[in-house]
C-alpha positions in Angstrom: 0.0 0.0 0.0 1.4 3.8 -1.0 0.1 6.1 0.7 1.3 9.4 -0.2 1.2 13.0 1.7 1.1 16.5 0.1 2.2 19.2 1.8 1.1 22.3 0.9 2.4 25.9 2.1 -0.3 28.5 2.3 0.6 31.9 2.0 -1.7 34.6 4.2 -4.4 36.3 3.2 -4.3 39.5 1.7 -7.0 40.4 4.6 -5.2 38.7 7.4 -1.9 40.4 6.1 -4.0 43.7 6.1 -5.2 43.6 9.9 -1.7 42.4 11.2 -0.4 45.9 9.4 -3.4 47.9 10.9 -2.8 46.7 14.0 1.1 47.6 14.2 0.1 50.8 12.8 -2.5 51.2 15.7 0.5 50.0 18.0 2.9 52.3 17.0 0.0 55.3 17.3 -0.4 54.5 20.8 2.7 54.4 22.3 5.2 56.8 23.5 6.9 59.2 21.6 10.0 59.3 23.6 11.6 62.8 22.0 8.3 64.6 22.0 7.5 63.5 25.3 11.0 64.5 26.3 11.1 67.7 24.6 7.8 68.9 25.7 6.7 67.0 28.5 5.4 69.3 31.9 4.7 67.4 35.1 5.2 63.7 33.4 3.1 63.9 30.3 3.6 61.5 27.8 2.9 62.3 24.3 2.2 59.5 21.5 2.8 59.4 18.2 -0.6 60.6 17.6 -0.4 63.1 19.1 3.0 64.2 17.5 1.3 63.9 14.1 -1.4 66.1 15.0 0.8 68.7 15.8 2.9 68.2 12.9 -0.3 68.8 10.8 -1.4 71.3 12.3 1.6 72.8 11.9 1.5 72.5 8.2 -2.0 73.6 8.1 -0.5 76.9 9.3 1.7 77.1 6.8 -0.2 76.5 4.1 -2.8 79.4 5.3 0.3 81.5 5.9 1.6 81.2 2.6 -1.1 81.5 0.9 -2.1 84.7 2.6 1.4 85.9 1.8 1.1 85.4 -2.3 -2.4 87.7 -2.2 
């Protein structure tokens, strides 16, 4: 009697591949941005990444406004 086994290697899914990037992503978000927190922290605040990009575009929003206020 032959008997035979097939192994086959499955690759993941493009969806399963997908969440575990969206959840680093949300990892990385929430945790500690070390220079930020270090540069502006008062009274042991701790700033995320988040946060950091939200000032950043904020930032940028400004600007923007600004120079284009300044061509007029």
């Amino acid at each position: 009697m032959n008997a035979s086994m097939t192994v086959r290697r499955t690759r993941p899914s493009l969806l399963s591949s997908l969440e575990s990037i969206v959840k680093d992503c949300k990892a990385w978000l929430n945790a500690e941005s070390q220079t930020f927190t270090a540069i502006c922290g008062e009274d042991k605040e701790v700033y995320t990444h988040m946060d950091v990009l939200k000032a950043n575009a904020a930032l940028l929003i400004v600007l923007i406004i600004v120079g284009v206020a300044g061509s007029l």
